[in-house]
N, C-alpha and C positions, 0 to 999 in steps of 0.2 A: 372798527367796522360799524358801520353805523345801523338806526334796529332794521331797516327795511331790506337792508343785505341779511343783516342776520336772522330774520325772518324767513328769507330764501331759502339761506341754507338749512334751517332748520324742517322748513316746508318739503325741500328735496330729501332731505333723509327721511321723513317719516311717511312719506306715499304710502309705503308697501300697508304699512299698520293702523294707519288714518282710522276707517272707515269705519274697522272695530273699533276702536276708542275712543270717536269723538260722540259721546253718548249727547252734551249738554248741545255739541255742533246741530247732528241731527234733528233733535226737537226747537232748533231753532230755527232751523231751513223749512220746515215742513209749518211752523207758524206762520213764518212768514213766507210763504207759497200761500196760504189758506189767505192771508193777508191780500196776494194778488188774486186771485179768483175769485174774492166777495166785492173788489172793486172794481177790478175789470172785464165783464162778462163778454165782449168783444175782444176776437183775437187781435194779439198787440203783430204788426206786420214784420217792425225792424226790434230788436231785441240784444242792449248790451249786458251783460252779465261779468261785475267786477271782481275780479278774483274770487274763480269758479269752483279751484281745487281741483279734486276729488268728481266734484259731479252732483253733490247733494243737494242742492237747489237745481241745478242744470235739468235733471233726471225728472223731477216732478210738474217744470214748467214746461221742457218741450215734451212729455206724456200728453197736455191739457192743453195747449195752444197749438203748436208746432208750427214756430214762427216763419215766415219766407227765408227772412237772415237772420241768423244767430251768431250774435259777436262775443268771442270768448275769452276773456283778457285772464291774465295770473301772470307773476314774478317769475313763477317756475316753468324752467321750458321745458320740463318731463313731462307736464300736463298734453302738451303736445301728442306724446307716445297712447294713452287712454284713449283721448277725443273721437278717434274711427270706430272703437265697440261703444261708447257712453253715446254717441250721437246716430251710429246705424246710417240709416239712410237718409237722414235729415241734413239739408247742406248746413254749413256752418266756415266762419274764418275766427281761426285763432289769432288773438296780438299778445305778441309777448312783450312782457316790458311791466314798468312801471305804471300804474293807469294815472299818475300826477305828471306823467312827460312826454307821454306817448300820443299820437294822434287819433284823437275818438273817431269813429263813423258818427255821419252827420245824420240831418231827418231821422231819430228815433222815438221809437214808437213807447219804447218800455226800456230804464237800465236799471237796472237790480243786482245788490249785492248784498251777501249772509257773512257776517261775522270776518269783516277784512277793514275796513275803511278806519277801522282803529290806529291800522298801521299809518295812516295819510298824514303826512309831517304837516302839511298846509290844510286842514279840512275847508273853511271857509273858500281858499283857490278852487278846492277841487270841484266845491258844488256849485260855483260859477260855471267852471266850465263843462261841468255835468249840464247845465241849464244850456249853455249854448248849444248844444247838440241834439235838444231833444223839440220835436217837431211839435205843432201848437199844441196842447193839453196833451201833452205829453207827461208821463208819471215817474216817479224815480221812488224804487222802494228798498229799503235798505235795514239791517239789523247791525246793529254795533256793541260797542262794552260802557259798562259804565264804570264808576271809581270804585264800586266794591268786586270790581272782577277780580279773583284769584286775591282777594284780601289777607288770606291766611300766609301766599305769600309774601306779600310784600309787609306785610307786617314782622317778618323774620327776618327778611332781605336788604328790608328800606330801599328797595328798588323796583322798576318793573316800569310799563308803560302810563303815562298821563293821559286819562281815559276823559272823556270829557262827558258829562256832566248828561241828562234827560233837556233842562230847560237850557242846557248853551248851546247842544245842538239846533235845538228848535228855532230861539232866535236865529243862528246863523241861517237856518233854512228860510225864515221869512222874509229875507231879503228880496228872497227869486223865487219861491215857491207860494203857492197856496196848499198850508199845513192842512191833508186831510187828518190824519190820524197819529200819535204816538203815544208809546208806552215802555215798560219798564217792569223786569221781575227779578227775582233769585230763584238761582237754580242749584240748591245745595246736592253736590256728588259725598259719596259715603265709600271711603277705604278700608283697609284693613288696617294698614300704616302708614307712615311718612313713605317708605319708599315707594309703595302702589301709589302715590301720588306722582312724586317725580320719575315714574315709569309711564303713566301716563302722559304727565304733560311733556315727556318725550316721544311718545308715540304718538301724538298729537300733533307734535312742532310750533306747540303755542308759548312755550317757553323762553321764544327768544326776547323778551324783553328784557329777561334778567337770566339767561343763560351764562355759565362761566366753569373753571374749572373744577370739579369738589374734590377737596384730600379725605382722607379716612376721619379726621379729627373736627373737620367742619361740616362733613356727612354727620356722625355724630351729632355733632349739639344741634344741626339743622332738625334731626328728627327727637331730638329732647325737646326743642322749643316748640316744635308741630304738636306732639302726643301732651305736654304741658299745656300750652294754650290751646288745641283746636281738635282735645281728644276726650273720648269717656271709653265707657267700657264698652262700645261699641264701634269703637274703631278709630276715623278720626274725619274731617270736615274738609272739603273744598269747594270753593262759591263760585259761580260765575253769576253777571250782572248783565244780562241782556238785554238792549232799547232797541226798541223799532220801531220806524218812519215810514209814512206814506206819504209822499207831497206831489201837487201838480204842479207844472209849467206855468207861470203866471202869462 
């Protein structure tokens, strides 16, 4: 299965519990929301938003804008089922699918996406044809992961998703964009133990990079090597590495 399926599925099993749990999600949709409204003080007319989820980015741009069209792409076709209470009376069209195979709306004013473009097997492809669709000085603003995301796990694991980097994105963006703004932080979360970790990042469905089966014996030394490396007497550590981009339409 490859991770963009298994991302799916992961994404569709944890709807119900999201919302509560994506603590590091939340503060970084709502960054970068604040991100779009100190650049863009003119309502954006056409509006894509790349794997919406949930609604945590959705919720706070069509509050402040309330675009003509609102385009709502996710992996997950359960996002479908939310979209009539999350969007009220504001029109909108959902695209289900892949947003690397699927066909964009064209003339866009604004496309935005929080904590997904990680998954994008081709990134450089995609912000090509992110650029083809968006109308003159048109903006595309985006939050992604970087290498120390979830480090605690993969340092146990030796696995998990290859996150690229603050400055490889950036070049990749210069091709086609004029870079207004990026950056980059840690957002260290605080457990009780190993397992309140991997209860999250199952409630989360962020796990699918290095999701698999766990037996009773490799639960075990997973949460020995978690409390050993990435614990004190106050519980235990998990990181996430958030970058975000502003760029124009060249």
């Amino acid at each position: 299965m490859s991770a963009i399926q298994l991302v799916k599925c992961q994404f569709e099993r944890s709807m119900a519990t999201y919302d509560a749990h994506a603590q590091a999600q939340k503060k970084i949709a709502s960054k970068l929301a604040e991100m779009v409204y100190k650049t863009l003080p003119d309502r954006p007319r056409r509006v894509l938003e790349v794997g919406c989820g949930t609604g945590l980015l959705t919720r706070q741009l069509n509050a402040v804008y309330r675009p003509d069209q609102y385009f709502l792409n996710d992996i997950n076709a359960r996002v479908r089922e939310i979209l009539p209470t999350l969007m009220r009376d504001r029109p909108y069209t959902f695209l289900y699918g892949d947003a690397q195979q699927i066909c964009l709306p064209n003339e866009l004013d604004l496309v935005v996406s929080a904590s997904s473009l990680q998954w994008i097997s081709d990134l450089a492809g995609f912000l090509a044809k992110v650029r083809q669709v968006l109308s003159k000085g048109g903006h595309l603003f985006f939050s992604s992961f970087g290498p120390s995301n979830l480090k605690e796990i993969a340092a146990i694991e030796h696995r998990g998703l290859d996150y690229h980097g603050l400055n490889e994105v950036r070049a990749l963006l210069q091709a086609d964009f004029d870079v207004l703004f990026c950056s980059e932080e840690e957002m260290v979360l605080r457990f009780d133990e190993p397992l309140a970790v991997l209860r999250h990042l199952k409630y989360t469905g962020v796990n699918g990079g290095f999701s698999s089966v766990w037996s009773r014996s490799r639960l075990q030394r997973f949460c020995e090597a978690y409390r050993a490396g990435f614990g004190d007497a106050q519980g235990v550590s998990l990181t996430y590495h958030p970058t975000y981009f502003a760029v124009r339409g060249q």
